[in-house]
FIMARLUM-330064 format. One record per residue (C-alpha): residue in one letter; x, y, z. Coordinates in steps of 0.02 Angstrom, whole numbers, plus 50000, padded with zeros to 5 digits. Each point is the difference from the previous one (the first is absolute). Layout:
AXYZ...
***
This chain:
X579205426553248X500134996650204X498334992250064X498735015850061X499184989050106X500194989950158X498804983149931X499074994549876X498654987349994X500134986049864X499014989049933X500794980949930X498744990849889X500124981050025X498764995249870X499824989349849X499675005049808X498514997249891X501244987149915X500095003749823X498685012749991X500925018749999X498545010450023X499124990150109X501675000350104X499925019250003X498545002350068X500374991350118X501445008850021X499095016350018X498884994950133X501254994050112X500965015749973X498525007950061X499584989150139X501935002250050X499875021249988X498575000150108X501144990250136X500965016249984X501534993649904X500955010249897X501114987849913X499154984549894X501014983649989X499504985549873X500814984649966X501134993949856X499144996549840X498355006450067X499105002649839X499634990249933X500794984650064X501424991450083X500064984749887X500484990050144X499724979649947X499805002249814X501174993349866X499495008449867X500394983849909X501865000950022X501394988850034X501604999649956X500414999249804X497885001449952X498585011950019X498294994049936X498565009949897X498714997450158X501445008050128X499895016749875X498144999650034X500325003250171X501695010449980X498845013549878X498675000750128X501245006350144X500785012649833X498355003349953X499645005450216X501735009350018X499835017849982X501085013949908X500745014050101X499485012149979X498054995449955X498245001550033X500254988950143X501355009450075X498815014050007X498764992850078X501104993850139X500655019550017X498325006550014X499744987650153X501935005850063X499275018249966X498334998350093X500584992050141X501625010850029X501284984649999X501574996149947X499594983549909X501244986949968X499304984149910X500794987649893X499284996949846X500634987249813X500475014949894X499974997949817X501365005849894X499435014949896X501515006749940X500504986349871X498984983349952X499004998250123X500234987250042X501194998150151X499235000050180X500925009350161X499374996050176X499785017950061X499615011550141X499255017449987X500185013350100X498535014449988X500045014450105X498465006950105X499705013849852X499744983049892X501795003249902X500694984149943X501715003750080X500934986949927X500224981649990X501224984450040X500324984349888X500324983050081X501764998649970X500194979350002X498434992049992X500214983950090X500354980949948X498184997849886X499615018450023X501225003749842X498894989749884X498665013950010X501035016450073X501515006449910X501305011850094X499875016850065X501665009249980X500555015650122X499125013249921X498544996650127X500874998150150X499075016750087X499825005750185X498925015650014X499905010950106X498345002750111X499605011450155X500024983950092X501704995249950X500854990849828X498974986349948X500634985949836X499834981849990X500794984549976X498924985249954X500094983050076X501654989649960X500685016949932X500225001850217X501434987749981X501055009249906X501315009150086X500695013049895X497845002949949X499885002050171X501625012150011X499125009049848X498555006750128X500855003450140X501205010349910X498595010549940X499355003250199X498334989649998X499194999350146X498274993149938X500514983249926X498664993249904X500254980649986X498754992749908X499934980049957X499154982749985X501064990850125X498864994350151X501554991350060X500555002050195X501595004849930X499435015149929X499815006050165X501835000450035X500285006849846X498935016450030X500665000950178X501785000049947X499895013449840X498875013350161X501544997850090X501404999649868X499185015649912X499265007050170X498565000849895X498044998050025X499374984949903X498374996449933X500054982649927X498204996349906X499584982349935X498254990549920X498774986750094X499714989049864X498834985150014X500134988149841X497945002949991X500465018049933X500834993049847X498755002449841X499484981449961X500125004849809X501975000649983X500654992149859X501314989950119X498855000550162X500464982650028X501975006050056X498935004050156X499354980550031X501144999750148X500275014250056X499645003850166X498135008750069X501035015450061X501075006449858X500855015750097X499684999550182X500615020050024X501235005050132X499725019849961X500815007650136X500965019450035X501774999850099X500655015150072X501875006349986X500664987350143X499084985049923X498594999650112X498234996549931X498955015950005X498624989449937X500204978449992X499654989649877X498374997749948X499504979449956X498614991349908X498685015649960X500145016049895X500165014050102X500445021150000X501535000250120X499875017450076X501575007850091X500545016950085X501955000649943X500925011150132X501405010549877X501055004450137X500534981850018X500775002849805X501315010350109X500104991550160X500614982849912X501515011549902X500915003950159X500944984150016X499704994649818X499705008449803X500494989249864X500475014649896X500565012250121X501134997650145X500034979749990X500405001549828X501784999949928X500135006249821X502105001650003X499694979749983X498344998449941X498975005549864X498534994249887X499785006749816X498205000549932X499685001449811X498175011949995X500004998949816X498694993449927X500404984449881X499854999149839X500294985749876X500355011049862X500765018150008X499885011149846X501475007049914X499655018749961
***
């Protein structure tokens, strides 16, 4: 589907979780959806592991060679706060996509429902503005600690859809640093990048600046501010936090149009609704001396193979 429109307005949610508390996280969730339709947007951006939690400082009792019985306290709370997809939580965040009209994007620790149960995926959703759940995308390769609480998505879930405002998927956080993940995109046209993450590093800003202009893509990079005060003081292992710092997640949400230029700059210190007019035509302008997958591309020397089969550990002989 080519874009039917000239701009859209979107709306990037730099805001923190109800850590550890799912439906407490959802409503807020709702409300800023709400407070972010009546801005005008028509696309919804949340950050990486919004609900419930981005366990950013915790050890969940782990190092290397031990885990300990107080660390599962804390590991079944953040289970016991993940939600299945699809669930009565994913409805209610489709009847907020539905009422408000948005394309919704939020990420969200998705429990595994197919087999144990037990496995947790750091996912984002996609809903449409008729409150379908369109589809979803797995984390790929949690990173460093992540992999102690997140196992692997595979590439079954690696979706761009189409929208009247263009193709819209996501990659989240360190998954940006993979090249051929990267190549995976492109090669499906997206033009709405969705880059959501918990890395409030300056860094980050040069990486979302150089995926707009190697995909001639819009991105919309969302991240948390989390202050240490947020935590719940009742954690099993709250005292991983001792020193951590006051400001857990300092932000750096920011959009960058197709040439790498910041439609809207990073936002610091606060929470914040980043509201942005994204002019479509510039989706075409940046293609006439570059696109990845089109005239700057050479497949006679080049090509990627994707597996979109989803993994199994056992297959069935009939």
């Amino acid at each position: 589907m080519e874009s039917t429109h000239h701009s859209v307005r979107v709306a990037v949610i730099q805001a923190a979780s109800i850590i550890m508390d799912k439906n407490a996280t959802i409503e807020k969730a709702v409300k800023l959806i709400k407070n972010a339709t009546e801005e005008g947007a028509k696309i919804v951006v949340f950050p990486e592991a919004f609900i419930p939690a981005y366990p950013r400082g915790l050890s969940f009792g782990t190092v290397i060679g031990s885990r300990t019985d107080v660390g599962r306290k804390d590991w079944y709370r953040y289970w016991d706060n993940s939600i299945t997809v699809p669930s009565d939580e994913t409805d209610i965040l489709s009847k907020a996509a539905r009422e408000s009209d948005v394309y919704l994007v939020i990420g969200v620790i998705e429990r595994d429902s197919q087999h144990s149960g037990g496995t947790l995926y750091c996912t984002v959703l996609f809903f449409g503005p008729d409150g379908a759940l369109l589809g979803k995308h797995r984390k790929l390769k949690p990173t460093a600690a992540e992999r102690i609480v997140w196992g692997e998505g595979d590439g079954s879930t690696l979706p761009v859809f189409d929208t009247p405002y263009g193709k819209i998927g996501a990659l989240i956080c360190w998954e940006n640093y993979m090249p051929l993940a990267r190549a995976a995109m492109y090669a499906q046209g997206i033009q709405l990048y969705i880059a959501p993450t918990a890395d409030a590093r300056e860094s980050w800003q040069s990486t979302i600046r150089h995926i707009a202009m190697e995909g001639r893509c819009f991105v919309l990079s969302s991240n948390q501010y989390v202050t240490k005060d947020m935590y719940p003081t009742d954690l099993a292992c709250y005292s991983d936090l001792d020193t951590a710092p006051d400001i857990m997640s300092n932000g750096g949400s920011a959009i960058v149009g197709p040439l790498g230029d910041y439609v809207a700059s990073p936002i610091w210190g606060r929470e914040e609704i980043i509201i942005a007019d994204l002019d479509l035509k510039q989706l075409a302008y940046s293609k006439f001396d570059f696109d990845v997958f089109g005239h700057y591309s050479r497949p006679d020397v080049f090509t990627l193979l994707v597996n979109k089969e989803k993994q199994n550990g056992i297959k069935w002989d009939d």
